[in-house]
FIKOLZA-1660 file (N, C-alpha, C; in steps of 0.1 Angstrom, whole numbers, plus 5000, padded with zeros to 4 digits):
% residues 77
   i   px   py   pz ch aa at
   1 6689 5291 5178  A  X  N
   1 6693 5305 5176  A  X CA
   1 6697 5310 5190  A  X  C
   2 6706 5314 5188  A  X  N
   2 6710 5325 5205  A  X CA
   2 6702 5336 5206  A  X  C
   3 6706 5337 5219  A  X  N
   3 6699 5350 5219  A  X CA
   3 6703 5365 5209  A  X  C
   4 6693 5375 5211  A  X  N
   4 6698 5387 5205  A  X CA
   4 6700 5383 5191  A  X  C
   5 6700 5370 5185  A  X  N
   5 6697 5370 5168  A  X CA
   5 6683 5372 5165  A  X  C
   6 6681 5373 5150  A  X  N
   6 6668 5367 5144  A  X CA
   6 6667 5368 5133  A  X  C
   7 6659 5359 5132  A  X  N
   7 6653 5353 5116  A  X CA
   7 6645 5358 5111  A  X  C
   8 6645 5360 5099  A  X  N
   8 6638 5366 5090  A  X CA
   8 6634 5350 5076  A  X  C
   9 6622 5347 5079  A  X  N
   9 6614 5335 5069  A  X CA
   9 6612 5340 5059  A  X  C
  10 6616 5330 5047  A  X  N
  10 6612 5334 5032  A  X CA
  10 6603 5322 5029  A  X  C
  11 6590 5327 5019  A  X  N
  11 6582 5312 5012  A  X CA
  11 6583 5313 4999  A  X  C
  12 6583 5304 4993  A  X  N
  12 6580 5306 4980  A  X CA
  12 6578 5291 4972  A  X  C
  13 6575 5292 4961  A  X  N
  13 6569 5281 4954  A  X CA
  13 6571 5283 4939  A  X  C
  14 6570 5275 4935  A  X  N
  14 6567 5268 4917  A  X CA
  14 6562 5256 4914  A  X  C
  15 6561 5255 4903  A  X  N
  15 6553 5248 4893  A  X CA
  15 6562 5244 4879  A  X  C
  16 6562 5232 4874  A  X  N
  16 6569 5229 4866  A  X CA
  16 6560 5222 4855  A  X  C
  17 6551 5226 4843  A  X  N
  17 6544 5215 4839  A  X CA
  17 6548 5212 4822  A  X  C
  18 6543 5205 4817  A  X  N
  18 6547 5201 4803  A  X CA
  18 6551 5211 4796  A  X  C
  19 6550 5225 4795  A  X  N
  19 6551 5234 4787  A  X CA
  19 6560 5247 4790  A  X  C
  20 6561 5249 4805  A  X  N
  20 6567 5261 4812  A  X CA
  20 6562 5258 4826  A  X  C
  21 6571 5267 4833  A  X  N
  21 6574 5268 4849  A  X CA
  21 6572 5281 4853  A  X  C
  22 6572 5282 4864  A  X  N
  22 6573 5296 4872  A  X CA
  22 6573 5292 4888  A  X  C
  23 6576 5304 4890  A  X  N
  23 6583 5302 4902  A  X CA
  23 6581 5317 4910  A  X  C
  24 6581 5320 4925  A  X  N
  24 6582 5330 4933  A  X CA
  24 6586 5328 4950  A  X  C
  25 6594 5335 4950  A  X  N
  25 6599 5341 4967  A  X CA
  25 6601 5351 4971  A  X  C
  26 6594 5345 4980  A  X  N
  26 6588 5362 4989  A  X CA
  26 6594 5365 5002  A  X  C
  27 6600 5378 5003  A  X  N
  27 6612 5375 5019  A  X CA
  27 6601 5380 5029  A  X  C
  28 6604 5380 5037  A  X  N
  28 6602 5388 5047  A  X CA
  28 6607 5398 5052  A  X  C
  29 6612 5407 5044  A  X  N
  29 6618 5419 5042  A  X CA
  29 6608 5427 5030  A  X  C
  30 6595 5419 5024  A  X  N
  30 6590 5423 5015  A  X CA
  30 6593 5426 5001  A  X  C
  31 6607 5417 5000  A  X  N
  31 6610 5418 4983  A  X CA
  31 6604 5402 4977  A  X  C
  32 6602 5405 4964  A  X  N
  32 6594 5391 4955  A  X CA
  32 6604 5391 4945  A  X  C
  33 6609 5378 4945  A  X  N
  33 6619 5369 4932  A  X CA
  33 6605 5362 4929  A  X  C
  34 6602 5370 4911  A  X  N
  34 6593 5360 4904  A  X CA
  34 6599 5357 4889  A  X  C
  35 6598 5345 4890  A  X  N
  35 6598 5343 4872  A  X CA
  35 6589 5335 4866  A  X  C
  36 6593 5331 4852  A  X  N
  36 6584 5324 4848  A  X CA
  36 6588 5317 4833  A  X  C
  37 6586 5309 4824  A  X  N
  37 6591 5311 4810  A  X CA
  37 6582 5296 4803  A  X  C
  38 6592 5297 4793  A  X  N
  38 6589 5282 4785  A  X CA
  38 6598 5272 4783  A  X  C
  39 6597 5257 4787  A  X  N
  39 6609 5249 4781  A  X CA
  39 6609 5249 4769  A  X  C
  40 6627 5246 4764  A  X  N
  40 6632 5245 4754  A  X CA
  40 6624 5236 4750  A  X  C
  41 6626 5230 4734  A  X  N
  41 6614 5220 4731  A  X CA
  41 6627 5204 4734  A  X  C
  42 6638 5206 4743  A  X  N
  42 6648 5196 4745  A  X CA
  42 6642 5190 4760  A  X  C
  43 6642 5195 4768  A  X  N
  43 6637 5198 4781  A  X CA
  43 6620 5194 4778  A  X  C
  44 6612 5202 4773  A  X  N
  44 6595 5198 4773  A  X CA
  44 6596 5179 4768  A  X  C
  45 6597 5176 4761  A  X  N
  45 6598 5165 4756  A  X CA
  45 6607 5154 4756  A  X  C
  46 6615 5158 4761  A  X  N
  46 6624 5144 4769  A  X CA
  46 6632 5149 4783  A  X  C
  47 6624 5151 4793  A  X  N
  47 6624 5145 4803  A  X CA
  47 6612 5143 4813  A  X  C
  48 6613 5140 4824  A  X  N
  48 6604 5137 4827  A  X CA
  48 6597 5149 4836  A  X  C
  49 6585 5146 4844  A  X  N
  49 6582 5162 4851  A  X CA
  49 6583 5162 4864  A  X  C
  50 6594 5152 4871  A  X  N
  50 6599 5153 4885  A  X CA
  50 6614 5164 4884  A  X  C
  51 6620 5158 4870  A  X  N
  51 6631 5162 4862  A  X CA
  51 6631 5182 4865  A  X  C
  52 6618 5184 4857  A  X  N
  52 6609 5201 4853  A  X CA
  52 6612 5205 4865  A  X  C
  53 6601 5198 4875  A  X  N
  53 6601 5202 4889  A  X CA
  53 6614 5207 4900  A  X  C
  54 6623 5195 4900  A  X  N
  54 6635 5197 4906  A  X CA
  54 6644 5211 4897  A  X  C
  55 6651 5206 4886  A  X  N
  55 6651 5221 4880  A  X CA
  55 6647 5238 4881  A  X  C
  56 6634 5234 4880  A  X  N
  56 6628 5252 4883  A  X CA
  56 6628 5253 4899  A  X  C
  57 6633 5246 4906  A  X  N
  57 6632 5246 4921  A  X CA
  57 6650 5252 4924  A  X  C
  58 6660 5244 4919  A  X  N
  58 6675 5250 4917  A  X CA
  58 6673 5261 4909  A  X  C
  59 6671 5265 4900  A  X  N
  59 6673 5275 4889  A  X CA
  59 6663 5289 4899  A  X  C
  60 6655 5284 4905  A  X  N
  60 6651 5298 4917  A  X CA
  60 6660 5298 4920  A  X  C
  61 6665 5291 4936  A  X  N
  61 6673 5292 4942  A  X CA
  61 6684 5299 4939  A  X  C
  62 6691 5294 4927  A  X  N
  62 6701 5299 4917  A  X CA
  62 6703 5316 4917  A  X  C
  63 6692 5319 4913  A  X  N
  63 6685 5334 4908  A  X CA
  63 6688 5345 4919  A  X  C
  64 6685 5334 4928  A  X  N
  64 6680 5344 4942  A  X CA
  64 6695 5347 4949  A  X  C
  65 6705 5334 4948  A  X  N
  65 6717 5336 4954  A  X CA
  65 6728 5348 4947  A  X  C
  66 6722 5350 4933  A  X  N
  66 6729 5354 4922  A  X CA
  66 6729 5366 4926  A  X  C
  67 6715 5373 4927  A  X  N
  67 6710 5385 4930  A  X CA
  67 6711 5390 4943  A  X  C
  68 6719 5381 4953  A  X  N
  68 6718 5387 4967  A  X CA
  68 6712 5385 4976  A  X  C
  69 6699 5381 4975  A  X  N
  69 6687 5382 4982  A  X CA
  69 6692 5369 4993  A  X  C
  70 6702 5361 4994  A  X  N
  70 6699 5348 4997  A  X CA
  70 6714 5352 5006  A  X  C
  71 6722 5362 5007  A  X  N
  71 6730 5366 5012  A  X CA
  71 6733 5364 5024  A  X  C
  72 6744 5359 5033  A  X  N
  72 6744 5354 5046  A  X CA
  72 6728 5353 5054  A  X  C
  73 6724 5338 5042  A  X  N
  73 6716 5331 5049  A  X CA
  73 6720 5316 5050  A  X  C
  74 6711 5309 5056  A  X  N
  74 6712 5298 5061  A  X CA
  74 6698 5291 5054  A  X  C
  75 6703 5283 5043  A  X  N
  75 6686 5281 5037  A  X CA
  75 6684 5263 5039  A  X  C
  76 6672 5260 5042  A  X  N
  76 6667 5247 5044  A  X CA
  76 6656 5243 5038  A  X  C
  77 6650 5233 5029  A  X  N
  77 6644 5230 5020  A  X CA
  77 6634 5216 5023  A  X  C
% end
């Protein structure tokens, strides 16, 4: 980073398990992207739960870019 910039750190996390996921990010600007839900019964039962996991990990991401929040940033994973 040059000088005279700076960064502002986001954390966030989910969970993807047999039944439903959730998910949250948190800026450092103090706003929170949370969700949460149920798999379809296509999704719960045929695939697998690296499948779940990767998924509700884009479908945040997704959410966040959608809504702005993720706006002339530079994200790394």
């Amino acid at each position: 980073m040059r000088p005279g910039k700076s960064a502002t750190v986001w954390y966030g996390f989910g969970d993807a398990s047999g039944n439903g996921f959730g998910s949250m990010i948190f800026g450092g600007d103090g706003k929170l992207e949370w969700k949460s839900g149920r798999w379809n019964w296509t999704i719960r039962e045929e695939t697998s739960s690296n499948f779940k996991e990767l998924r509700n990990l884009v479908e945040s991401l997704e959410d966040a870019c959608r809504s702005g929040s993720l706006a002339n940033t530079e994200m790394f994973m």
